[in-house]
DRENRODREN-336759 format. One line per 3 residues: their letters; for each residue x, y negated, z negated of C-alpha. Coordinates in nm, 3 decimals, padded with zeros to 5 digits. Example, Ala and Ser with C-alpha at 12.3 -4.5 7.8 and 13.67 -1.06 7.14 Angstrom:
BEGIN
as = 01.230,00.450,-00.780 ~ 01.367,00.106,-00.714
***
This chain:
BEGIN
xxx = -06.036,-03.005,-00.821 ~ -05.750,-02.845,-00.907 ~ -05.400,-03.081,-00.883
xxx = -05.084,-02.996,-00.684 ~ -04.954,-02.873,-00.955 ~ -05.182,-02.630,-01.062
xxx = -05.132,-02.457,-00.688 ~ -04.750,-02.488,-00.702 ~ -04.730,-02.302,-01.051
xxx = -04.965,-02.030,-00.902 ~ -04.733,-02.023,-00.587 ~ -04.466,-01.929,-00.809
xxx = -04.614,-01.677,-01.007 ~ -04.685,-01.527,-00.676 ~ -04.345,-01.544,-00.581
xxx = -04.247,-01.402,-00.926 ~ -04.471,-01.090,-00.827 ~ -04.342,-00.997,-00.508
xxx = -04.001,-01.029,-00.630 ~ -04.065,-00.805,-00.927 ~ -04.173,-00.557,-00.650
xxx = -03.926,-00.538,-00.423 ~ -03.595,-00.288,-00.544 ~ -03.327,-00.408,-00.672
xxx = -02.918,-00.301,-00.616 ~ -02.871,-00.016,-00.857 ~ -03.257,00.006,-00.858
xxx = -03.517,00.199,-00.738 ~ -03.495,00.263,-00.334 ~ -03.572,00.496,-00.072
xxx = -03.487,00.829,-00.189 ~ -03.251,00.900,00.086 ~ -03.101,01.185,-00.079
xxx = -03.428,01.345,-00.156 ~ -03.555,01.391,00.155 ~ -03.433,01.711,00.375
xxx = -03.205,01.734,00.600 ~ -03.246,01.801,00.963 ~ -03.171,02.181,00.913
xxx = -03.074,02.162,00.628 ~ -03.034,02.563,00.542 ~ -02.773,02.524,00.865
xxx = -02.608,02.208,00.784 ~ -02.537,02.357,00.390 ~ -02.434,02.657,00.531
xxx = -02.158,02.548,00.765 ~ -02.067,02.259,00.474 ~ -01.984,02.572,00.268
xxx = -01.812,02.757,00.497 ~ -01.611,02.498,00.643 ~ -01.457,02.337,00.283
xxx = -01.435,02.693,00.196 ~ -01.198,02.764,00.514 ~ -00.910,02.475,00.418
xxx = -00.950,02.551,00.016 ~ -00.639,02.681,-00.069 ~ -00.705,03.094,-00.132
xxx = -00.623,03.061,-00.512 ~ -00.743,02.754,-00.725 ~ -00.387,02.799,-00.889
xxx = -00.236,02.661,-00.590 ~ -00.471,02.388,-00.493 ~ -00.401,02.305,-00.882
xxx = -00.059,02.297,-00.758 ~ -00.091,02.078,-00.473 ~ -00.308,01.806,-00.663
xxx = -00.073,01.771,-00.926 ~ 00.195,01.708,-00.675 ~ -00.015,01.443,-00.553
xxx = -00.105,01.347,-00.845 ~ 00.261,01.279,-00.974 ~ 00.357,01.070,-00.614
xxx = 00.213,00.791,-00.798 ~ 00.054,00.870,-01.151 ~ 00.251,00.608,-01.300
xxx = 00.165,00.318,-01.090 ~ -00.192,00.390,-00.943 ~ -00.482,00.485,-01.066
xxx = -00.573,00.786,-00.837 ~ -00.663,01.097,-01.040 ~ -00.834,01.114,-01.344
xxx = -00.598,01.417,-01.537 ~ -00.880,01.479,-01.790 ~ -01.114,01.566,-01.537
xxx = -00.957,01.698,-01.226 ~ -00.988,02.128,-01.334 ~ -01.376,02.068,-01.389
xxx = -01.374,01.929,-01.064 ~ -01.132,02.234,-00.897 ~ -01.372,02.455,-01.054
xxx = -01.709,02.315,-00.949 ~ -01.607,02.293,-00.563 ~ -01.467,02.658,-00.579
xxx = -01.775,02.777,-00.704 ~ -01.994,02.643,-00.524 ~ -01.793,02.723,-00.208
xxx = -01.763,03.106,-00.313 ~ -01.964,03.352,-00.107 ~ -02.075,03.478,-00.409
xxx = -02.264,03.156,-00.463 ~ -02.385,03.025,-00.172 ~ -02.683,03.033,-00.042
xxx = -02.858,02.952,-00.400 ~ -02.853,02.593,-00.514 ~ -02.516,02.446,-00.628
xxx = -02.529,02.359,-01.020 ~ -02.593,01.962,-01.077 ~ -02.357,01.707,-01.074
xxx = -02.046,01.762,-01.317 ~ -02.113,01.393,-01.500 ~ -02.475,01.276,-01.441
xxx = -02.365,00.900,-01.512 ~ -02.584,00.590,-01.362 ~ -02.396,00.657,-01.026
xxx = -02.422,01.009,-00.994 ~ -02.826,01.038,-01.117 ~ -02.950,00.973,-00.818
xxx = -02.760,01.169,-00.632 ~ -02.873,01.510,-00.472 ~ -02.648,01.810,-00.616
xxx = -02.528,01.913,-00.228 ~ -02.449,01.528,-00.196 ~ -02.218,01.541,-00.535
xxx = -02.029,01.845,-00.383 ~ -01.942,01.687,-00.083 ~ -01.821,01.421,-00.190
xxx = -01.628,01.602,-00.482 ~ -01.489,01.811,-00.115 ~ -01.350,01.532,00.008
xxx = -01.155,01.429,-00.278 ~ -01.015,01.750,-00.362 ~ -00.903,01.805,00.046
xxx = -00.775,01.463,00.037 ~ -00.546,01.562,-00.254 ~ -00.483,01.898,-00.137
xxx = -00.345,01.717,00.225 ~ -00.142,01.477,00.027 ~ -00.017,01.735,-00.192
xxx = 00.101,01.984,00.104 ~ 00.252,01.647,00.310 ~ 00.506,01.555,-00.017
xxx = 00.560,01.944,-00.044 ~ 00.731,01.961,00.298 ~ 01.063,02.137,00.317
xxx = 01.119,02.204,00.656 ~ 01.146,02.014,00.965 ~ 00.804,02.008,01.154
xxx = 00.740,02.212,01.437 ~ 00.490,02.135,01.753 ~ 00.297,01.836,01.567
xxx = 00.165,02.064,01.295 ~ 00.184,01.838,01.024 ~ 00.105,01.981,00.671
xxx = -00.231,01.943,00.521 ~ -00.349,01.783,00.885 ~ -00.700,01.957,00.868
xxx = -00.765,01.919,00.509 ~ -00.711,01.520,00.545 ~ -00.911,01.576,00.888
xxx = -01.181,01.702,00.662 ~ -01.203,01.534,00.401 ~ -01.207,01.229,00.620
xxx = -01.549,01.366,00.782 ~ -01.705,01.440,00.457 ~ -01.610,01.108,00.303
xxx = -01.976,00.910,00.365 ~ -01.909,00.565,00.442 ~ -02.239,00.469,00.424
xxx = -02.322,00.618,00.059 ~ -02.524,00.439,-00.181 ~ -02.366,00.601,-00.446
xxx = -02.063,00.445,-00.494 ~ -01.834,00.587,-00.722 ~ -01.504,00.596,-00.887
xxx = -01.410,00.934,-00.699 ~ -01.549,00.781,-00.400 ~ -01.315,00.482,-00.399
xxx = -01.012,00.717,-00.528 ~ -01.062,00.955,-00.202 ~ -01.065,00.675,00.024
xxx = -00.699,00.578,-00.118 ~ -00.586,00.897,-00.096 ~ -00.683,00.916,00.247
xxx = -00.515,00.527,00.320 ~ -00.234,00.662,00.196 ~ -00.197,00.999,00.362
xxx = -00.304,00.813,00.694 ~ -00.046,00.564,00.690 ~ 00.259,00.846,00.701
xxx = 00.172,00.874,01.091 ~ 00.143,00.521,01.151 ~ -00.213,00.523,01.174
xxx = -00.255,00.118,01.111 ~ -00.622,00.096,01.171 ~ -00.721,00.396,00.990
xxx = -00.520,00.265,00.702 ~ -00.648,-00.047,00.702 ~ -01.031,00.052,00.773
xxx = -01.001,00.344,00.467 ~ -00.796,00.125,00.209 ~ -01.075,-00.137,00.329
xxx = -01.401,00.110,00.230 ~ -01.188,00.138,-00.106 ~ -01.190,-00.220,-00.184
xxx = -01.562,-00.278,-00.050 ~ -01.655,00.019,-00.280 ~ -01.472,-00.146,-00.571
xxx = -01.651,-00.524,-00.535 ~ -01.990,-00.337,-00.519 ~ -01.948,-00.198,-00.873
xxx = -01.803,-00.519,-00.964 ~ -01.518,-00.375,-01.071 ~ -01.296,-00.688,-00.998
xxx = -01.534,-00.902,-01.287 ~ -01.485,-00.891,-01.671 ~ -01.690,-00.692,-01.831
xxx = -01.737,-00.797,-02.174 ~ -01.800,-00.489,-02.444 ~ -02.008,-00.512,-02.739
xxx = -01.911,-00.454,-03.050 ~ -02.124,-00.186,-03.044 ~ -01.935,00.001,-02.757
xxx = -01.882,00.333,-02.813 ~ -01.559,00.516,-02.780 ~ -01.620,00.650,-02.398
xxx = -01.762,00.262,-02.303 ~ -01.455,00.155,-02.367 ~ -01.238,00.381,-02.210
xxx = -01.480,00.385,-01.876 ~ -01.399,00.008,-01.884 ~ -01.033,00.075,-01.857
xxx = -01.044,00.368,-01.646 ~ -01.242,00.042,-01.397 ~ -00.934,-00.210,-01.446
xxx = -00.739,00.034,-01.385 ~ -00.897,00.118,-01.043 ~ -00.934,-00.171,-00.923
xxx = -00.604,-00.346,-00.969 ~ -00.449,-00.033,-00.792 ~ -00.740,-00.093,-00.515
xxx = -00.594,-00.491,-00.509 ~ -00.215,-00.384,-00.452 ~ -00.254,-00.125,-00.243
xxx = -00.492,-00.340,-00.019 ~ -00.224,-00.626,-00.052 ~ 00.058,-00.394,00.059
xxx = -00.088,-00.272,00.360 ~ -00.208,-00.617,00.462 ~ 00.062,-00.840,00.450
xxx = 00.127,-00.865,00.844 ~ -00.250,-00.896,00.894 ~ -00.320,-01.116,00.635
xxx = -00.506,-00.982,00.283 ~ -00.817,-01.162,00.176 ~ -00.801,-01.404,-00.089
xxx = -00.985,-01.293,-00.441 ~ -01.045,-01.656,-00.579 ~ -01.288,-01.509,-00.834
xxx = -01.143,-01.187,-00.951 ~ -01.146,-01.249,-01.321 ~ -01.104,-00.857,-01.457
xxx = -00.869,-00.842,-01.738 ~ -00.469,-00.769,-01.620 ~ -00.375,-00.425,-01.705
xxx = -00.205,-00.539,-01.991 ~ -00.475,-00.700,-02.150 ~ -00.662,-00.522,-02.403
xxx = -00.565,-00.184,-02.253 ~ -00.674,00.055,-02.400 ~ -00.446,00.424,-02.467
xxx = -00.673,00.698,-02.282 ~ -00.455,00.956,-02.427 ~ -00.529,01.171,-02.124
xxx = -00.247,01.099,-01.908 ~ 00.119,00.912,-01.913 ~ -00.049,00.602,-01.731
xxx = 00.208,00.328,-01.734 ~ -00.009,-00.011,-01.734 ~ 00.282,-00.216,-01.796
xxx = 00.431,-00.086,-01.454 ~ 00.074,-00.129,-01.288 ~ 00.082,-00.499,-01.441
xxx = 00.446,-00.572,-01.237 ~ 00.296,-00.443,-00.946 ~ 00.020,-00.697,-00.962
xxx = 00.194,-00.983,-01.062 ~ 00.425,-00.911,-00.708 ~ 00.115,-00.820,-00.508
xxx = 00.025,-01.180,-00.572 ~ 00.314,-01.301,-00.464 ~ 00.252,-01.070,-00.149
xxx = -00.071,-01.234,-00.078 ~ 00.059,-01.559,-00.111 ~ 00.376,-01.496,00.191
xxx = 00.053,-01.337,00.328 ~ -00.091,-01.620,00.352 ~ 00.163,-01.908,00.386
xxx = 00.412,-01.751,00.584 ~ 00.203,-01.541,00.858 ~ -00.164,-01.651,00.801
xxx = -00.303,-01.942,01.016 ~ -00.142,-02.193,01.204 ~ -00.012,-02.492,00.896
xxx = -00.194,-02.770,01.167 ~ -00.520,-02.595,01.125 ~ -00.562,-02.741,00.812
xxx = -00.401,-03.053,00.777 ~ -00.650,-03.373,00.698 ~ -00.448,-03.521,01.015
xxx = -00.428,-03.253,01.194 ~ -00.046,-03.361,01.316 ~ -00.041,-03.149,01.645
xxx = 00.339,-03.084,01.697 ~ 00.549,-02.807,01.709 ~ 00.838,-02.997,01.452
xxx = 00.557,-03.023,01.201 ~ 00.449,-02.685,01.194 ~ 00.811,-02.572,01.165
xxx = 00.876,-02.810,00.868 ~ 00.589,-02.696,00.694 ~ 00.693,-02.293,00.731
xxx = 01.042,-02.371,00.650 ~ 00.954,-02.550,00.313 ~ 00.702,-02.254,00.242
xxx = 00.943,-01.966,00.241 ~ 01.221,-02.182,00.012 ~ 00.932,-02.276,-00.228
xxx = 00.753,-01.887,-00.229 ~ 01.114,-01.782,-00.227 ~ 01.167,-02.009,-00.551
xxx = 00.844,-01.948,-00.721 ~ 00.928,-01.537,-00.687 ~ 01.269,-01.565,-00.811
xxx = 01.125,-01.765,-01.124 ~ 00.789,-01.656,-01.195 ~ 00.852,-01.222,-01.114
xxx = 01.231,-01.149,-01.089 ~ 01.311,-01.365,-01.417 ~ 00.997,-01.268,-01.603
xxx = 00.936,-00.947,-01.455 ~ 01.226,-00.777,-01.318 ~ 01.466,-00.847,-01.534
xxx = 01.398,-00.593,-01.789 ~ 01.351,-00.324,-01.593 ~ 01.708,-00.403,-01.402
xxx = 01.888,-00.260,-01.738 ~ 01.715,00.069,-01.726 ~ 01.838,00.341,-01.435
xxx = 01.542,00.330,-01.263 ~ 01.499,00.657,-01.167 ~ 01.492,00.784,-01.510
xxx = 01.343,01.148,-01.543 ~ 01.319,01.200,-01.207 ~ 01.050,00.959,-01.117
xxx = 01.074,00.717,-00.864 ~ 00.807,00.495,-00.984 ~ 01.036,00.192,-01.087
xxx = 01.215,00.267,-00.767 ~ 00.889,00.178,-00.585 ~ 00.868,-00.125,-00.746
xxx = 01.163,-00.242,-00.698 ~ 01.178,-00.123,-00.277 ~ 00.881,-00.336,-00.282
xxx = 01.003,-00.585,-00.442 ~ 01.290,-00.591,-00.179 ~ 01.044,-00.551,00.136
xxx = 00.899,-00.832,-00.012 ~ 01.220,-01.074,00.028 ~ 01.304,-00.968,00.342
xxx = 00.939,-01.026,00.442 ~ 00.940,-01.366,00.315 ~ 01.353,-01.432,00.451
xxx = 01.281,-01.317,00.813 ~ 01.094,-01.631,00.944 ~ 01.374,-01.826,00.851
xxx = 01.685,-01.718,01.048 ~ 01.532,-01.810,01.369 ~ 01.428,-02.191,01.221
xxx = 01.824,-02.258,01.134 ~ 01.876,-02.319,01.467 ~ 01.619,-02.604,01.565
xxx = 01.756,-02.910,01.644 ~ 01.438,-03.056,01.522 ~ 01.484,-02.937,01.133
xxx = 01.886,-02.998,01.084 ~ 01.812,-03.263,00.857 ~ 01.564,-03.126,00.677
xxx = 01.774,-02.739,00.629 ~ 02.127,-03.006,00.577 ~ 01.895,-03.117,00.262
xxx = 01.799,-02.767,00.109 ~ 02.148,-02.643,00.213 ~ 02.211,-02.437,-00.086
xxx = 01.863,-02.279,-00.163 ~ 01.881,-02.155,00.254 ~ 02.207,-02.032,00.115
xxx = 02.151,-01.857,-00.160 ~ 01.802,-01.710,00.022 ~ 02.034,-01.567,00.301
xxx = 02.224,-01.429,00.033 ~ 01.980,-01.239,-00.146 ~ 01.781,-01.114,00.163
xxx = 02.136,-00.886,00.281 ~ 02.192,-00.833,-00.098 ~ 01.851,-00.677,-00.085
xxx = 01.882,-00.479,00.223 ~ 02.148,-00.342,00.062 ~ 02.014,-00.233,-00.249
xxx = 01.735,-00.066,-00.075 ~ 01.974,00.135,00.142 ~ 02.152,00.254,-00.184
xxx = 01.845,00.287,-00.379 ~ 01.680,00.524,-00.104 ~ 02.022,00.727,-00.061
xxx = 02.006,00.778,-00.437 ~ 01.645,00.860,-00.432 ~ 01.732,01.156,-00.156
xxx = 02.067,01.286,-00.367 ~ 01.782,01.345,-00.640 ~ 01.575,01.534,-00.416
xxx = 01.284,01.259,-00.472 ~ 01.303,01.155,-00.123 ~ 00.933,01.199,00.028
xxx = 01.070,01.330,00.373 ~ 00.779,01.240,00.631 ~ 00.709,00.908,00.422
xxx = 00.564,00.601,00.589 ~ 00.743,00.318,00.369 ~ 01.071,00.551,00.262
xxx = 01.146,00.417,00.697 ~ 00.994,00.108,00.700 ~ 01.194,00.006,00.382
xxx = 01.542,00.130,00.523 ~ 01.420,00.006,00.891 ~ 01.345,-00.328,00.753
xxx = 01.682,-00.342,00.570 ~ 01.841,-00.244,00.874 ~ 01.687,-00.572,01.084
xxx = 01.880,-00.766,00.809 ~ 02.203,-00.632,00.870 ~ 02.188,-00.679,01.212
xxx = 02.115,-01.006,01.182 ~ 02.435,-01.058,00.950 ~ 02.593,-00.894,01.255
xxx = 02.502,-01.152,01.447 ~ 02.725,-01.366,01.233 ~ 03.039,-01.103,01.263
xxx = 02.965,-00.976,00.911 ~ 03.018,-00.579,00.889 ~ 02.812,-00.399,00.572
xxx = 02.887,-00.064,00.518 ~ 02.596,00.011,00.424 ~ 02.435,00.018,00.855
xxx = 02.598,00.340,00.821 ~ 02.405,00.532,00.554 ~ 02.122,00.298,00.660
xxx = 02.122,00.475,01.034 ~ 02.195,00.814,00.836 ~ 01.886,00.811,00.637
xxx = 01.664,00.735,00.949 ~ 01.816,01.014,01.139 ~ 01.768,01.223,00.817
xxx = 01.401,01.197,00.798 ~ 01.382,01.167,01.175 ~ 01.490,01.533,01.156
xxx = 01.209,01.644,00.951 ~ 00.918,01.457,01.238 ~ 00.872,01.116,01.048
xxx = 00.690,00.968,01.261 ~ 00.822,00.611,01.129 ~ 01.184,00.679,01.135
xxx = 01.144,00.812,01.508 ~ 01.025,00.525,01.581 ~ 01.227,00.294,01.376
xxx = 01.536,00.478,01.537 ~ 01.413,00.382,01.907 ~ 01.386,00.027,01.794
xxx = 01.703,-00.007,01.671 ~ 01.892,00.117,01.963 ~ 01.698,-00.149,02.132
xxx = 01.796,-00.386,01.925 ~ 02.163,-00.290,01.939 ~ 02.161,-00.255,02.326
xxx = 01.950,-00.641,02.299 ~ 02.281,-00.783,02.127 ~ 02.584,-00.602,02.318
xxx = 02.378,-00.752,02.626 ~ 02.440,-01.071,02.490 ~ 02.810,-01.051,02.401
xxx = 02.741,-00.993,02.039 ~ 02.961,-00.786,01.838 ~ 02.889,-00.399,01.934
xxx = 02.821,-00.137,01.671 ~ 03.076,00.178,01.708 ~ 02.909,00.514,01.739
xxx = 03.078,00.641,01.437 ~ 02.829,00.405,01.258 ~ 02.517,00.513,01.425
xxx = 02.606,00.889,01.397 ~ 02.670,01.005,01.039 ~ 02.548,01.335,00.944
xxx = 02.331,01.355,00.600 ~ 02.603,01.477,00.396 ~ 02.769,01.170,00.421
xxx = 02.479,01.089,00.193 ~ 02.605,01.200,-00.087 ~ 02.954,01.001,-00.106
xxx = 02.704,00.664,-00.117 ~ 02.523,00.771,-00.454 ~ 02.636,00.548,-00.728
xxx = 02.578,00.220,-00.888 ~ 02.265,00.065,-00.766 ~ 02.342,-00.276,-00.691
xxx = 02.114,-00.571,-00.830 ~ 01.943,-00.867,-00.631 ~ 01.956,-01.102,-00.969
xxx = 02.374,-01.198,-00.900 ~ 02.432,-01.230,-00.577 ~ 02.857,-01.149,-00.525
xxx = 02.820,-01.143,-00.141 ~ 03.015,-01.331,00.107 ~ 02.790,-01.634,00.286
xxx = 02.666,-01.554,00.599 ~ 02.784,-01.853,00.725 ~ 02.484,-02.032,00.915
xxx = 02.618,-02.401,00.851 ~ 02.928,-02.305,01.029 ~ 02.975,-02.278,01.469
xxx = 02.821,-01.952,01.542 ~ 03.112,-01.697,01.638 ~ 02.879,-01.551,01.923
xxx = 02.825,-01.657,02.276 ~ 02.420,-01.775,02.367 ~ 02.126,-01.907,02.183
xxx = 02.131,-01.773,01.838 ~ 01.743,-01.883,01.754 ~ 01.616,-01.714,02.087
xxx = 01.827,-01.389,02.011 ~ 01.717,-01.362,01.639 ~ 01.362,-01.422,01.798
xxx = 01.350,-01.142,02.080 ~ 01.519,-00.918,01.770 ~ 01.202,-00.946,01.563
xxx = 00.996,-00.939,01.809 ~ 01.095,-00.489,01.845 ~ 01.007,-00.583,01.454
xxx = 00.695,-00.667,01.532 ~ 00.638,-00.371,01.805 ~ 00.699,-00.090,01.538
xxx = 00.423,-00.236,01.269 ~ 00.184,-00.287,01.546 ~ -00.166,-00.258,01.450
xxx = -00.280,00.005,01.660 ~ 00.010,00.221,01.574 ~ 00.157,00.234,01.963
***
């Protein structure tokens, strides 16, 4: 008789079998891409025909266009891979030549462990969509002139590309991951929130699938082009995790508890293919996580939700959020500004003509006001006057340095467009000057006049001019807002400050002013407010046309 034993160890070698049998991720599975298509001699043919239709005429100017793309952010993302990008201009051109078609395109330009399996007409489209995506971004930053009837440049290529991009693809890839950014990115110029947030979203799924957000540890025996795909992966992902954090801040950004890649710093490697700048990546990391943490802290969940006692009450709640923002505000000041930002604020940071420290530090910016906003409102709670009386000088000096900031963004964007590196129909180039504005409103409300509302209202209008999308709206906001305060007896805003044509531009072009010393008057919260009505229900209904323009469905 055989004992229990005996029957479990054969149970488990069964197990063990069936296991072995079944495929496994990165594996053998159904050969999807093997099997034909439902007309497939149609389907290839209009593929063809249509990618041939929104190819540039000339490969010399969809070279063009890319690079343009490709310098919007070749400093601080990891979008384009320089070394590559011709062979991939030249293998979508020929197969989309009529001269080619209808014989077989050749096989995949780098038959890696993620291309292998994939069918040669599969390689091209996907190779489509990334060159469309870059050719619409390219042809959106090239825009000169003000747009006319909604025909925004490089609209059908992104339209496209967006319709050859498979979202259900096996095959994940680098360029896969690369064109769904591109796409984000393009998307979010016409305050398309959801598509944003879903494309950005396939971009970061794409990335955890290929594990790119875990250490991989190289051999010694690692050749040359190991180690520089290992990069080229850190490098991809940690723009995939700021990017993801940036657009996510009002909706909340996931938490990555067990991303242990290396930092872009660490053990980087010099590709010696293009003028990569890992230490600038790095800094925009380091203030992504401070990102996710407002994210989370300052708009995620409801503070009562997780406490052990679960202290249902609206002065607890407000406690909590008020003692967030001073401590995140804290914590950024010491662990990014000092550590971070401080070298950088020696250097003019729009050296060369790139604007890629500029970015950082317009985020950087966003990011205090972000953080600051929640707070004017709470000042005025008769619950919490003990509690602000006791952290008087940090609300201080974090009132401060919001309006400092709003400020230096203004300037920093003015100087950006008397450069001519203003991208006209930009997404963020209105949200950062919008946001900026909301601040000096709000020091309005406490009969403080900044010049700066003036070239603040001028830049808007500016890029209003050319169809942004953003500043149109940002611009019927704020007349809300203003017509919301002279309502209430606050301090009116003369036209001459709302109407300033674009060459006043160019008298507001000089020193760029810096967040780390704060020379600014108070704003003078802990003295009788100067203005007729509830202040905290004011600053509230302000925010709340905040809240309307970075709605998630983009209305």
């Amino acid at each position: 008789m055989e004992s229990e034993l005996d029957n479990l160890h054969r149970q488990v070698q069964h197990l063990k079998t069936q296991v072995a049998a079944q495929p496994t991720p990165g594996g053998d599975m159904w050969p999807y891409d093997s099997m034909e298509d439902v007309n497939s001699s149609q389907l290839r043919q209009s593929l063809v025909a249509t990618v041939r239709s929104q190819l540039p005429c000339k490969p010399e100017e969809a070279a063009r266009l890319v690079e343009r793309a490709y310098h919007a952010y070749s400093l601080e993302f990891y979008l384009v891979r320089l070394s590559s990008i011709a062979a991939m201009l030249d293998h979508v051109y020929h197969v989309a030549s009529p001269e080619t078609y209808p014989y077989a395109p050749p096989p995949p330009l780098y038959p890696t462990h993620d291309t292998a399996a994939m069918s040669p007409w599969r390689h091209f489209q996907q190779l489509s969509a990334y060159i469309l995506a870059l050719v619409a971004f390219g042809k959106l930053l090239d825009t000169e002139e003000p747009v006319e009837n909604n025909r925004y440049p490089g609209s059908q290529c992104y339209l496209l590309a967006e319709q050859l991009l498979r979202v259900n693809t096996e095959h994940t890839t680098f360029v896969h991951i690369q064109t769904a950014l591109v796409l984000g990115l393009y998307a979010a110029n016409f305050n398309r929130f959801n598509t944003c947030y879903n494309l950005i979203g396939i971009a970061l799924r794409s990335a955890v699938a290929l594990n790119l957000h875990r250490h991989r540890e190289l051999l010694p025996t690692a050749t040359i082009s190991d180690r520089a795909e290992a990069e080229r992966a850190k490098r991809l992902w940690w723009s995939v995790f700021v990017l993801d954090t940036i657009w996510s801040i009002k909706t909340v950004h996931f938490q990555y508890t067990d991303t242990d890649v290396d930092l872009p710093l660490d053990n980087a490697i010099n590709l010696k293919e293009d003028s990569f700048d890992n230490g600038l990546l790095e800094d925009n990391v380091h203030l992504a996580k401070h990102i996710a943490k407002i994210s989370r802290l300052i708009y995620g969940p409801n503070i009562r939700t997780f406490s052990v006692n679960y202290i249902n009450s609206a002065e607890f709640t407000q406690k909590q959020l008020l003692l967030h923002i001073l401590n995140s505000f804290d914590t950024m000041q010491n662990d990014f500004e000092e550590c971070h930002l401080w070298l950088r604020k020696r250097q003019h940071i729009l050296e060369g003509g790139i604007r890629a420290e500029a970015n950082l530090f317009l985020r950087y910016h966003q990011a205090l006001i972000i953080l600051s906003k929640p707070i004017f409102p709470l000042l005025h709670e008769p619950l919490l006057q003990s509690l602000i009386e006791e952290n008087r000088s940090r609300i201080e000096l974090l009132t401060q340095k919001c309006v400092a900031a709003a400020i230096a963004t203004i300037e920093i964007i003015t100087t950006i467009r008397s450069q001519n590196l203003l991208f006209k129909l930009g997404f963020w180039e209105a949200q950062y000057v919008f946001m900026a504005m909301i601040m000096l409103l709000v020091a309005r409300t406490r009969n403080i006049k900044i010049p700066s509302f003036v070239y603040g209202m001028s830049l808007l209008r500016h890029m209003a001019h050319y169809r942004n999308i953003n500043a149109i709206t940002c611009l019927k906001r704020l007349d809300q807002m203003m017509d919301l305060l002279q309502a209430n007896g606050m301090p009116l805003v003369p036209a001459s400050e709302t109407d300033v044509t674009p060459v006043a531009l160019e008298q507001y072009c000089g020193y760029l002013p810096s967040t780390m010393v704060v020379d600014m008057p108070t704003l003078g919260w802990f003295v009788p407010n100067p203005c007729p009505g509830n202040h905290g229900e004011l600053l509230h209904r302000l925010f709340a046309f905040e809240e309307l323009t970075f709605s998630i469905d983009g209305n």
